[in-house]
Backbone as CSV, one residue per row, in Angstrom:
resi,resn,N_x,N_y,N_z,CA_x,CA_y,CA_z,C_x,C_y,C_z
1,UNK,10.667,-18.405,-52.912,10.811,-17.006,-53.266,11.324,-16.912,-54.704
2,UNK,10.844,-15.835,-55.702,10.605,-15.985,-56.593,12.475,-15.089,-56.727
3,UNK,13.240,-14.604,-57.928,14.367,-14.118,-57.967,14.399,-13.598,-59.374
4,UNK,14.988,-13.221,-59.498,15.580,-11.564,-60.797,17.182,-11.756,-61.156
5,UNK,17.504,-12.357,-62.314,18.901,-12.531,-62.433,19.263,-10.593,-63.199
6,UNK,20.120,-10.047,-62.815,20.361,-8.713,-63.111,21.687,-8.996,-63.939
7,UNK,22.478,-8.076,-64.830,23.306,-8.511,-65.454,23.987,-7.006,-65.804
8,UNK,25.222,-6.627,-65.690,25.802,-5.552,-66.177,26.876,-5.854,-66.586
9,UNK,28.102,-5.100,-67.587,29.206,-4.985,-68.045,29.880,-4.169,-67.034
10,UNK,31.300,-4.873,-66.614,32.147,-4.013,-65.888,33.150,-3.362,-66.521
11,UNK,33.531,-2.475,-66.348,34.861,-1.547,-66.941,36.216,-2.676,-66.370
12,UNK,37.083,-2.844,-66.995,38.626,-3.342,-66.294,38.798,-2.009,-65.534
13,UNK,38.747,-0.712,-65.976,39.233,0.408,-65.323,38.750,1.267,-63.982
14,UNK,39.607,1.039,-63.027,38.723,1.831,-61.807,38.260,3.004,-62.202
15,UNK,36.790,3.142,-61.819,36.414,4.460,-62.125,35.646,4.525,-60.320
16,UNK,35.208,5.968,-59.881,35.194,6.057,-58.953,33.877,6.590,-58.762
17,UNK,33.586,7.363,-59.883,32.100,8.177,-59.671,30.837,7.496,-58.987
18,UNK,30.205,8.473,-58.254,28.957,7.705,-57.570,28.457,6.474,-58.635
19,UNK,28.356,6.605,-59.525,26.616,6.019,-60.631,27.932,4.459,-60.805
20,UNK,28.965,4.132,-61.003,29.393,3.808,-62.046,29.040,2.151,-61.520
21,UNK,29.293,1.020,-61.881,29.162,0.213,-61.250,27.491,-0.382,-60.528
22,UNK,26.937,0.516,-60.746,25.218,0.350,-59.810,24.158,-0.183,-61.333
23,UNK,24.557,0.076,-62.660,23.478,0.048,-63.507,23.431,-1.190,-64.045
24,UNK,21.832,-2.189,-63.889,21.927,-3.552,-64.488,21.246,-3.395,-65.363
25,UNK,20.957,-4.648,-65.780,19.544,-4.975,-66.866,19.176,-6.399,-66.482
26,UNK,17.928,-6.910,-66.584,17.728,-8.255,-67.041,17.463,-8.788,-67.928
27,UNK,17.951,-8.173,-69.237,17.835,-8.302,-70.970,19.129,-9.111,-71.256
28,UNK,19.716,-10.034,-71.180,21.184,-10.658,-71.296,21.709,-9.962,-72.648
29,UNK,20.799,-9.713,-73.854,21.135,-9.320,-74.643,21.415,-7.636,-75.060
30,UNK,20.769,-6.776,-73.859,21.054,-5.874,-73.608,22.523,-5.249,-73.766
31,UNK,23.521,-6.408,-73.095,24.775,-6.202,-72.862,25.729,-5.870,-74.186
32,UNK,25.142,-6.347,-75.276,26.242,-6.105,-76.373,26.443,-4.443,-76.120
33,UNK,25.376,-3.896,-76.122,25.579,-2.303,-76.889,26.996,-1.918,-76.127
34,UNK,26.761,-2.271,-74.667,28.186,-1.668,-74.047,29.119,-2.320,-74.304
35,UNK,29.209,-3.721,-74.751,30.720,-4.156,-75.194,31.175,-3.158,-76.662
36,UNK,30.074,-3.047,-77.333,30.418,-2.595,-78.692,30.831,-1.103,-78.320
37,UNK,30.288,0.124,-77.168,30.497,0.761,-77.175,31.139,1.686,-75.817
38,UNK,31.030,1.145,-75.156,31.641,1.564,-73.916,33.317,1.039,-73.514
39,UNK,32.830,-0.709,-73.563,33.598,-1.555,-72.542,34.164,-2.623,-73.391
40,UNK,34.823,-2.567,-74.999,34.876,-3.569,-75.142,35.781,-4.650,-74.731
41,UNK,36.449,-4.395,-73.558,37.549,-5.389,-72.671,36.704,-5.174,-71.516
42,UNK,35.427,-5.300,-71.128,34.428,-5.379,-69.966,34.400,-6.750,-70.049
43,UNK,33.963,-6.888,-67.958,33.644,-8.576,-68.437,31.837,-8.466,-68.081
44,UNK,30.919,-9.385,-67.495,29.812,-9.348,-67.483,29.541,-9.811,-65.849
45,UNK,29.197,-9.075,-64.956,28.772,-9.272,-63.581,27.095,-9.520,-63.778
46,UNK,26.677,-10.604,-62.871,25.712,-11.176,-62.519,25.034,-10.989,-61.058
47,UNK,24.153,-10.514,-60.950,23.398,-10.667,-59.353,21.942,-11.118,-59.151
48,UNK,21.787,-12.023,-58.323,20.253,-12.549,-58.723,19.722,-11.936,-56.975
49,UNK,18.460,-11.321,-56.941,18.026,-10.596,-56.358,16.369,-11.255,-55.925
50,UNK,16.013,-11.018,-54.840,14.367,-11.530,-54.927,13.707,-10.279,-55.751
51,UNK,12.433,-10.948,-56.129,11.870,-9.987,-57.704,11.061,-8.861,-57.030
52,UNK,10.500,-8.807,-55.742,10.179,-7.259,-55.465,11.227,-6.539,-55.161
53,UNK,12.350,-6.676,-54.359,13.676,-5.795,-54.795,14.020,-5.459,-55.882
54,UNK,14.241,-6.337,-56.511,15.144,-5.923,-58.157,13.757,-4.969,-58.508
55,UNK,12.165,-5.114,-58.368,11.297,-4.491,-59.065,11.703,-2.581,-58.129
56,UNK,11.506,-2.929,-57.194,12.074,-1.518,-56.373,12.724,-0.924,-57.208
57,UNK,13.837,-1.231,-57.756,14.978,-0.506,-58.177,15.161,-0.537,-59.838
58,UNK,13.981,-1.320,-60.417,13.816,-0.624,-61.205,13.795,0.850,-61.881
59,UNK,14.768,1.081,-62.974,14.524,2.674,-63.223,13.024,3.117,-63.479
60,UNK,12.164,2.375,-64.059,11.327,3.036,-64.644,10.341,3.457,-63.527
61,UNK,10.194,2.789,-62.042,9.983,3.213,-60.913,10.493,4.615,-60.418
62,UNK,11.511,4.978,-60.385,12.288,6.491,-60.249,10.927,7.636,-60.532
63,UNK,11.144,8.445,-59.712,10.642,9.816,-60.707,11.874,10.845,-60.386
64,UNK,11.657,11.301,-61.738,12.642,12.258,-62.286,13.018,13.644,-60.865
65,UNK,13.721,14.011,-61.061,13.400,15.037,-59.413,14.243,16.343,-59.969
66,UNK,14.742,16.109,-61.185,15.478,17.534,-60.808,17.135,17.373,-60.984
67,UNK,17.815,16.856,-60.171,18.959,16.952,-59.709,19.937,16.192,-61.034
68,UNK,20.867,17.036,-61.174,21.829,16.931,-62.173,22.534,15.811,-62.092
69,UNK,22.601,14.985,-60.401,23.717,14.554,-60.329,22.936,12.813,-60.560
70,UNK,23.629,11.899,-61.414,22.834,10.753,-61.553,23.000,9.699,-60.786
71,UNK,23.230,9.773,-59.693,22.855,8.687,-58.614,21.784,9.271,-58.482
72,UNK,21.125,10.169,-57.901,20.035,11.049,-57.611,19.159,10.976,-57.998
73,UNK,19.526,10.870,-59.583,18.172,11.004,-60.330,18.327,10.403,-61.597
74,UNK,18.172,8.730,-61.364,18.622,8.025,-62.333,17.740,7.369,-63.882
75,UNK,16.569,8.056,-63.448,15.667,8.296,-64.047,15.802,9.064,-65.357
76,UNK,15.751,10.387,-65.003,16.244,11.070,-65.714,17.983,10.903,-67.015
77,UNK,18.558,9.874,-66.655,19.824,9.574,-67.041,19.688,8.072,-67.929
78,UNK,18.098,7.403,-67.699,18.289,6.070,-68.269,17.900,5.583,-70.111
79,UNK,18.556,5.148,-70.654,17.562,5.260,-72.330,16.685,4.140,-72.075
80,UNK,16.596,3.283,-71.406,15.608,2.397,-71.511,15.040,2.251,-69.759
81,UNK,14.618,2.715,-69.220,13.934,2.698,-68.165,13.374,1.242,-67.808
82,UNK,12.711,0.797,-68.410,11.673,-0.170,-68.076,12.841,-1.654,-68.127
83,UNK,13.800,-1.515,-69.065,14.735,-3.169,-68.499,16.013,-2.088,-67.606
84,UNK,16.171,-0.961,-67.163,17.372,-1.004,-66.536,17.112,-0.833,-64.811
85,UNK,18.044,-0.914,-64.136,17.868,-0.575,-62.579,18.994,-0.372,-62.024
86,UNK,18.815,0.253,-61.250,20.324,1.328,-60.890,19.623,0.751,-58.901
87,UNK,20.902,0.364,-58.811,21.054,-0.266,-57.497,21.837,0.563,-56.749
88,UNK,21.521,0.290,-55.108,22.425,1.378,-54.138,23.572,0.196,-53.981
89,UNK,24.813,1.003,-53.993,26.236,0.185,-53.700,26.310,-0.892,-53.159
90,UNK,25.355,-1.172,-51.758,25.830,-1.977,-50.942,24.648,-3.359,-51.610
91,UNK,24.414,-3.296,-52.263,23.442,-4.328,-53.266,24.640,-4.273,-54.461
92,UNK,25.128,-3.378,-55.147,25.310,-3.806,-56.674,26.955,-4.327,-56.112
93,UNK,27.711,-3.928,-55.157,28.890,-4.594,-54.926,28.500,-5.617,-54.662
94,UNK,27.598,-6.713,-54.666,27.558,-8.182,-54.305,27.651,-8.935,-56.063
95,UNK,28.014,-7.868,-56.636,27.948,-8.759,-58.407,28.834,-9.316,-58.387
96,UNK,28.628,-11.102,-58.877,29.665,-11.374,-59.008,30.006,-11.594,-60.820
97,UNK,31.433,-12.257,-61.133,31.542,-12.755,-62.388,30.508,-13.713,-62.984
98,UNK,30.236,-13.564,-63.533,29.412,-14.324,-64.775,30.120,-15.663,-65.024
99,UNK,29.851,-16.726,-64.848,30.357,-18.026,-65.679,29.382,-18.776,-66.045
100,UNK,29.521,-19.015,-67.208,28.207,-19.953,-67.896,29.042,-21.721,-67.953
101,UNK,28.166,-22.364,-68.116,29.004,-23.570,-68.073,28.341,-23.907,-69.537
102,UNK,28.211,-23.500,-70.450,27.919,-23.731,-71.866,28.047,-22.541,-72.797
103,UNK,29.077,-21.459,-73.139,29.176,-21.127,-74.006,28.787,-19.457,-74.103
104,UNK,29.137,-19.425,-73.218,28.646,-17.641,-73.039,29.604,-16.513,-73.816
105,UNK,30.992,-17.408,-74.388,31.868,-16.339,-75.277,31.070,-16.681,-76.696
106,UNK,31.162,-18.055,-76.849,30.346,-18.429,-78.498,28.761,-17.250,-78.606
107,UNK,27.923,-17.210,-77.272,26.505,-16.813,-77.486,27.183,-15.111,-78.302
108,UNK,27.991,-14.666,-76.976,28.532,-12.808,-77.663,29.587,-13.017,-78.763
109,UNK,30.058,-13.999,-79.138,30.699,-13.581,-80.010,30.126,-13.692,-81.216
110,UNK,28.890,-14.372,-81.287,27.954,-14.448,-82.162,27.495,-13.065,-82.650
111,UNK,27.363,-12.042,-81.853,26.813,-10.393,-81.388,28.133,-9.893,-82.534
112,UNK,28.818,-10.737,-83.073,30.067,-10.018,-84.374,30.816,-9.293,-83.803
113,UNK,31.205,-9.366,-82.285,32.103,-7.964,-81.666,33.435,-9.440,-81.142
114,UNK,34.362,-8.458,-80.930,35.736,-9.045,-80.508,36.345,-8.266,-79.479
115,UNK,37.289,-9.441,-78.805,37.816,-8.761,-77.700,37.122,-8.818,-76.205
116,UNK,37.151,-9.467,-76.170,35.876,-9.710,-75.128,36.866,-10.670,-74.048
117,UNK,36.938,-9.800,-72.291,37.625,-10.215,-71.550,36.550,-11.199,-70.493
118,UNK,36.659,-12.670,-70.567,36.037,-12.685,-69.588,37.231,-13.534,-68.503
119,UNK,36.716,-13.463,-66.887,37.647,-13.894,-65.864,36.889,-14.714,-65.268
């Protein structure tokens, strides 16, 4: 069976809202923008998924529906559709920490940003 490594930045800070916590990418390099601008004491959660799931939940799959609220309609809420995917809870709570065994602070710190928490 073929698999989909997914990759998101976590907040240190509990946040509670439906969306928060559910949005990946499989672009590894994707991840700077949110250290630089969201999260920069985020660490990097990993989930590898079989590849017609992760394709399911692809955003760019979504259609837009209307609804304000962005679990709902995550479509409507994504800037890049086609690398992001917004997962239901009981899938994106299985992320775990990220550990590279070669160099995964050297690869982002290369990205010129600082501060970077990883656990």
């Amino acid at each position: 069976m073929k698999t989909k490594v997914l990759y998101r930045v976590e907040n240190q800070n509990p946040d509670r809202r439906e969306e928060v916590g559910r949005w990946f990418t499989d672009n590894f390099s994707e991840l700077r923008w949110y250290f630089e601008h969201k999260y920069p004491l985020g660490r990097i959660m990993y989930l590898e998924l079989p590849v017609d799931i992760a394709e399911y939940y692809r955003v760019s799959n979504f259609k837009k529906n209307g609804s304000y609220k962005i679990h709902k309609n995550p479509a409507a809420y994504s800037c890049h559709p086609k690398k992001e995917y917004f997962l239901p809870k009981k899938i994106a709570t299985k992320a775990e920490v990220y550990i590279s065994e070669g160099g995964i602070a050297e690869e982002l710190l290369s990205f010129g940003a600082d501060g970077f928490l990883f656990l």
